[in-house]
N, C-alpha and C positions, 0 to 999 in steps of 0.2 A: 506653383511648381510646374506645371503643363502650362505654362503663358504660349507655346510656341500653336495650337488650335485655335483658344482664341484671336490670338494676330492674326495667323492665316485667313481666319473667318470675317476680321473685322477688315481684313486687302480686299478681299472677294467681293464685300461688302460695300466698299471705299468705291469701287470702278462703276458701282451701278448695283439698279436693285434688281436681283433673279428672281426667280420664284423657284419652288421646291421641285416642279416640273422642268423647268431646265435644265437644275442640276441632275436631277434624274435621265431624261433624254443623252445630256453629257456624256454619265457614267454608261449609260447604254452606249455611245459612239466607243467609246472609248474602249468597253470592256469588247465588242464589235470588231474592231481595228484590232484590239491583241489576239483575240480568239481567229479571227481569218487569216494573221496574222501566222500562227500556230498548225493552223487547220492544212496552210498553204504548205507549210515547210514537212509538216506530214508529211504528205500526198507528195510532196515532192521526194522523200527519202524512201517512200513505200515503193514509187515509179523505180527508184534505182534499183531494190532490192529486187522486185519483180521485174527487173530485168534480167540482171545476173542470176535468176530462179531460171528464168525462162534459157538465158546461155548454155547454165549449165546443164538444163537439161537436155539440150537440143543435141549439145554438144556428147553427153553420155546415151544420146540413142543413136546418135553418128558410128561410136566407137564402137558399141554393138552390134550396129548392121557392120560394119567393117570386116571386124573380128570373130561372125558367127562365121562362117568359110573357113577360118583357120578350127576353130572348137570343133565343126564337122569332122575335118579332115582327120584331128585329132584322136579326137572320142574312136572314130571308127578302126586307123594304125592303131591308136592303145588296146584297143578292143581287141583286133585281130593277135597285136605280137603274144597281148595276156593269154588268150585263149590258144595260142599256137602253142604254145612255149606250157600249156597246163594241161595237167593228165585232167582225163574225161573227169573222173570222181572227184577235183577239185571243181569243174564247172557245173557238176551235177548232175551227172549224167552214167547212169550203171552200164557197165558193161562187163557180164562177168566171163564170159567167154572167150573174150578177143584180147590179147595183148598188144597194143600197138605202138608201145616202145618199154623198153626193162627198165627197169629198175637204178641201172647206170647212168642210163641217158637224163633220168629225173633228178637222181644226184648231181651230176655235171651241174645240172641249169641250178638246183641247189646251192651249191658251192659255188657259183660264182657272186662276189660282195655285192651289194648294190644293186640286185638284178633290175627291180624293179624302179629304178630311178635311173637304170639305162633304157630299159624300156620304153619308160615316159620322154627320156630324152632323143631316142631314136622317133618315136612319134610324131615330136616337135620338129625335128630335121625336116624328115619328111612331107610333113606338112605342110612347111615352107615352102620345102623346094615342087610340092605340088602347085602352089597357090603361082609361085614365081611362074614357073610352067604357062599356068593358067592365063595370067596378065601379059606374058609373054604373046602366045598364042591370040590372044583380043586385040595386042598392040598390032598386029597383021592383018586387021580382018578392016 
């Protein structure tokens, strides 16, 4: 049923006489050659990925330092219009003596829609148009 081992064995055989240490040394080349083989193509697939690791990172500490100037700018106008635009007692702070605007005026800012995402959007204006400023002013120097 398996004649196809013994033929093989009796070609191998036909060419010359090996010893069991040869064919062993062989399968050692052999298994040697596919494994470095393997090992190579690794090392080579790991080199790209550790690359692109390495790009991408470089590249999101780039866009960080870029972009920390504009978050300052920001952070600080949102900061400012939130705290201008809020009565004392929303920022925590008592003051029971002093009125320093009525009750109208906290309605207004109330009733306008969206306040707070005009706010954030005035911040952002801003910010820009400081940073422009900014790069403007270096472009001179």
């Amino acid at each position: 049923m398996w004649g196809y081992l013994p033929e093989f064995w009796d070609a191998i055989e036909a060419v010359g006489e090996y010893s069991v240490d040869w064919f062993q040394s062989l399968g050692n080349a052999v298994a040697g050659a596919i494994g470095g083989f393997f090992n190579d193509l690794i090392h080579h697939i790991y080199d790209v990925f550790y690359f692109f690791d390495w790009l991408l990172c470089n590249l999101s500490s780039m866009m960080l330092i870029a972009f920390s100037p504009l978050a300052w700018v920001y952070s600080y106008i949102s900061g400012f219009l939130t705290s201008a635009t809020s009565s004392l007692e929303d920022l925590g702070i008592e003051v029971q003596e002093i009125t320093l605007y009525t009750q109208n005026v906290e309605s207004f800012f109330n009733a306008i829609p969206y306040f707070t995402f005009i706010i954030n959007a005035v911040a952002g204006c801003l910010g820009i148009f400081f940073l422009v400023f900014v790069v403007k002013q270096m472009k001179e120097i």
